[in-house]
Wavefront OBJ file of the C-alpha trace (Angstrom):
o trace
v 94.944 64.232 70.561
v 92.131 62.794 73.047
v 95.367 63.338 75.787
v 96.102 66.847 74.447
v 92.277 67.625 75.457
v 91.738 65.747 78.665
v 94.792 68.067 79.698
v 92.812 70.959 78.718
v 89.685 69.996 80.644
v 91.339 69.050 83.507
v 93.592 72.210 83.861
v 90.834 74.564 85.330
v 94.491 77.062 86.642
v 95.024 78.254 83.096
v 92.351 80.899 82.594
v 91.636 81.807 85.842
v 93.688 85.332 85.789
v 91.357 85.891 82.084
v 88.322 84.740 84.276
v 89.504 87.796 86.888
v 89.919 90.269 84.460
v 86.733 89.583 82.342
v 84.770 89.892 85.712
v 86.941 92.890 87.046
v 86.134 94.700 83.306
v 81.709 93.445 83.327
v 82.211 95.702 86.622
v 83.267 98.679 85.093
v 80.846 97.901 82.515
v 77.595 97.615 84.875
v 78.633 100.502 86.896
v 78.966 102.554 83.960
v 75.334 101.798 83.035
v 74.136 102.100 86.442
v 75.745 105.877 86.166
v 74.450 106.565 82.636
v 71.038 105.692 84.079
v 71.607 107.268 87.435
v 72.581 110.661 85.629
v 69.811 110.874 82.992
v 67.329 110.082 86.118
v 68.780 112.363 88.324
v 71.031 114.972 86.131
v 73.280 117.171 88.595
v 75.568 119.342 86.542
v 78.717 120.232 88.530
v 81.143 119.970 85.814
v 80.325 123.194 84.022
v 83.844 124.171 83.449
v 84.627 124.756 79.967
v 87.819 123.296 80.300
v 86.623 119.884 81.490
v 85.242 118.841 78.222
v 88.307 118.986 75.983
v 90.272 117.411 79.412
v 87.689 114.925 78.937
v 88.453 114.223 75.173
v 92.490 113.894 76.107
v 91.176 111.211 78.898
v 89.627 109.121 76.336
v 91.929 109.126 73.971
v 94.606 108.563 76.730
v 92.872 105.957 77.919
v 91.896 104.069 74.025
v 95.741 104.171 73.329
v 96.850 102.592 76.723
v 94.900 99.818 76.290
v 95.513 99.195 72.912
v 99.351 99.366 74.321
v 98.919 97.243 76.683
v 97.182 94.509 74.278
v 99.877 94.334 71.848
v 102.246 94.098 74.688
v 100.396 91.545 76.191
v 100.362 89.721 73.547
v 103.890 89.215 72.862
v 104.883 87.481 76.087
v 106.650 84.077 76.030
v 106.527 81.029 78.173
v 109.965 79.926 77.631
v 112.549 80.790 80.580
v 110.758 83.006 83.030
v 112.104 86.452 84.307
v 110.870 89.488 85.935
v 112.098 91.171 82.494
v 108.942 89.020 80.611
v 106.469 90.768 82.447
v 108.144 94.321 82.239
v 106.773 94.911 78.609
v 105.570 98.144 77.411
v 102.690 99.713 80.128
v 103.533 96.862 81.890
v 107.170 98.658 82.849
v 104.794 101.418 84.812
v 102.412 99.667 86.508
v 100.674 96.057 86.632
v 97.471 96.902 85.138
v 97.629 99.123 82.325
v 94.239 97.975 80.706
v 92.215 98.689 84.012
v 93.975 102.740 84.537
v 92.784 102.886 80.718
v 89.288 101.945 81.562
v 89.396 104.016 84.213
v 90.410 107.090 82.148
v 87.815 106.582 79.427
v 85.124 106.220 81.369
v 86.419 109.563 83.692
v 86.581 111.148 80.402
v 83.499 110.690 79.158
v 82.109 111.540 81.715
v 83.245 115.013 81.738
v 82.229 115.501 78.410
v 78.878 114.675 79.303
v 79.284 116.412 82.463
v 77.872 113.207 83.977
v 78.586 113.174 88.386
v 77.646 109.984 88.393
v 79.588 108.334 85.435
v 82.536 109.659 86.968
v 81.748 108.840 90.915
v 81.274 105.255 89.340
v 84.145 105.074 87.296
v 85.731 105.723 90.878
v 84.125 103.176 92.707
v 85.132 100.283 90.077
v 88.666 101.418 90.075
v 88.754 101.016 93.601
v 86.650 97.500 93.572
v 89.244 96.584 90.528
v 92.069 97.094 92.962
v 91.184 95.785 95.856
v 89.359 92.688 94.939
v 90.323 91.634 91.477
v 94.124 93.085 91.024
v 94.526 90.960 93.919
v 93.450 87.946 93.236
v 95.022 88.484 89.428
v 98.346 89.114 90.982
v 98.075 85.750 93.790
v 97.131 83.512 90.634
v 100.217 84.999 88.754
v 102.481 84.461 92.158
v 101.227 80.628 92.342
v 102.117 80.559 88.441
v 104.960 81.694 88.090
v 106.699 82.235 91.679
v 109.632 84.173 91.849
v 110.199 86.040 88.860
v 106.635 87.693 89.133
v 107.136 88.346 93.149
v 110.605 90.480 91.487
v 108.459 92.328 88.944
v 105.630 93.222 91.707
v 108.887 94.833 93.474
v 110.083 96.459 90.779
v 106.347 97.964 89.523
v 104.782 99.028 92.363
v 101.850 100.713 90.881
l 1 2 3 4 5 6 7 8 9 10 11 12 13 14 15 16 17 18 19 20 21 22 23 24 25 26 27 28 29 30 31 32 33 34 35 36 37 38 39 40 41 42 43 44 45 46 47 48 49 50 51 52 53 54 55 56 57 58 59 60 61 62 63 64 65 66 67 68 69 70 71 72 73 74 75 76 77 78 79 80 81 82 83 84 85 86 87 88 89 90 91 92 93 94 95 96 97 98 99 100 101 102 103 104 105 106 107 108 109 110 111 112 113 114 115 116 117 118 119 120 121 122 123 124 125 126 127 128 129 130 131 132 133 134 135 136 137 138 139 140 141 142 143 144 145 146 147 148 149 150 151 152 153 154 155 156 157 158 159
């Protein structure tokens, strides 16, 4: 037992991607704030089109169910014998981050419905800081991980 948890202590690898992804999501999570607060300071209303709002609701519920998907699916990948075909499970067959495109459309979709600018000009901005700092350094701690089969699944899901 006292072996089983000086292995645990002394593995600091094993929840680095988690650490990545709970970081990459308190980002969408501040800069939604910051545009709540931004738009009830400031409240420009350019999304007066009365089709935006029901858009809006099929965003959000869009976006709930794909990362609920992607949550179960997550959860039912095994460590035994690695293969690209592990990580190709459910959202995971389209692209490599299911859970962050469903953040991404909730937050988009609200903010149509409240015809918030700045919800959605945020919701932009930590999409694009979620791919190009934190997909990234996701996807290099998966490639040390688990070599091979993950560099073949990257090839195969490009998005």
């Amino acid at each position: 037992m006292e072996t089983e948890n000086k292995e645990i202590n002394t593995n600091p690898q094993k929840h680095k991607v988690r650490r990545a992804l709970v970081h990459s999501h308190s980002v969408y999570f501040i800069l939604f704030l910051i545009g709540i607060t931004l738009d009830l300071v400031f409240p420009v209303k350019i999304f007066t089109n009365p089709i935006l709002a029901p858009t809006g609701f099929v965003f959000l519920i869009f976006g709930t169910l794909l990362v609920i998907w992607a949550e179960k699916s997550s959860h039912n990948f095994k460590n035994g014998s690695i293969s690209k075909e592990n990580f190709c499970s459910g959202p995971y067959c389209y692209t490599r981050s299911p859970t962050h495109w469903g953040l991404f459309f909730l937050i988009v979709g609200f903010g149509f419905i409240a015809s918030a600018f700045f919800v959605v000009i945020f919701a932009l901005i930590s999409f694009l800081i979620e791919k190009f700092i934190f997909q990234d350094k996701a996807e290099k701690i998966l490639e040390a991980k688990y070599g091979a089969p993950y560099l073949e699944y990257k090839k195969m899901v490009r998005f």
